[in-house]
N, C-alpha and C positions, 0 to 999 in steps of 0.2 A: 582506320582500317579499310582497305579495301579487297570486293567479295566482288568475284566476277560469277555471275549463275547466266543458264542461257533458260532464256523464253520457249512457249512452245513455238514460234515461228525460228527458232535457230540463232536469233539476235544475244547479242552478251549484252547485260546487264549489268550496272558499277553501282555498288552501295557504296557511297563516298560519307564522309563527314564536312563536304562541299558540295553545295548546291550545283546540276547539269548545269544552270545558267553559268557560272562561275565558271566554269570546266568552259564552255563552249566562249562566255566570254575572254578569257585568259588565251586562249586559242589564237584567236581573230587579233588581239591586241598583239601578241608576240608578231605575226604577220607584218602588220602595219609596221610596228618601231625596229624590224630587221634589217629593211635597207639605214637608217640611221647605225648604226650598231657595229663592232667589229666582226661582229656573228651570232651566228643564231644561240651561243648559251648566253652571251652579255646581253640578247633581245629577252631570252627568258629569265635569267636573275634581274634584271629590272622590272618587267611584268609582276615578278613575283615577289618583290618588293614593292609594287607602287597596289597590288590589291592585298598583299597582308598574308599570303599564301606562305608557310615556313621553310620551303622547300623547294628550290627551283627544280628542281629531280621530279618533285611531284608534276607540274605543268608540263616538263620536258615526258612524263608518261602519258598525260592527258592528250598531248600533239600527236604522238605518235599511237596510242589507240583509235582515237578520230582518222589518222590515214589508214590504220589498219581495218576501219569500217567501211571507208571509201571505198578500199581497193577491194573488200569483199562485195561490195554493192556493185559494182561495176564489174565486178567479174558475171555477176546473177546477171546483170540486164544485156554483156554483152551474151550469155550462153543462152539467151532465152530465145526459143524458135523465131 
């Protein structure tokens, strides 16, 4: 099950039944084995096969929340005086 809550500073918070390390590792790995790969879902159902994750849909959400943090974080530091 995953609970997104936001912090007092604005940030989203993921209560996973997967450790951030995992989340953040799985990430990095999809990266790496995508120039091998037809594409980036064959990059992620082997990622999520070779750590045991049941769900390539899962990691395929974890990548795409990570850039959705990016692109928030970067919007803050470019708006900032």
């Amino acid at each position: 099950m995953r609970i997104v809550n936001r912090s007092k500073g604005g940030r989203r918070q993921i209560r996973s039944k997967y450790p951030a390390e995992l989340r953040e590792r799985a990430a990095r790995m999809v990266a790496e084995v995508r120039p091998d790969r037809d594409g980036e879902y064959a990059a992620i159902a082997n990622v999520a096969k070779l750590l045991g994750v049941g769900s390539p849909k899962t990691i395929r959400q974890w990548i795409r929340y990570q850039d959705s943090e990016f692109e928030s974080i970067s919007r803050q530091i470019l708006a900032a005086p």
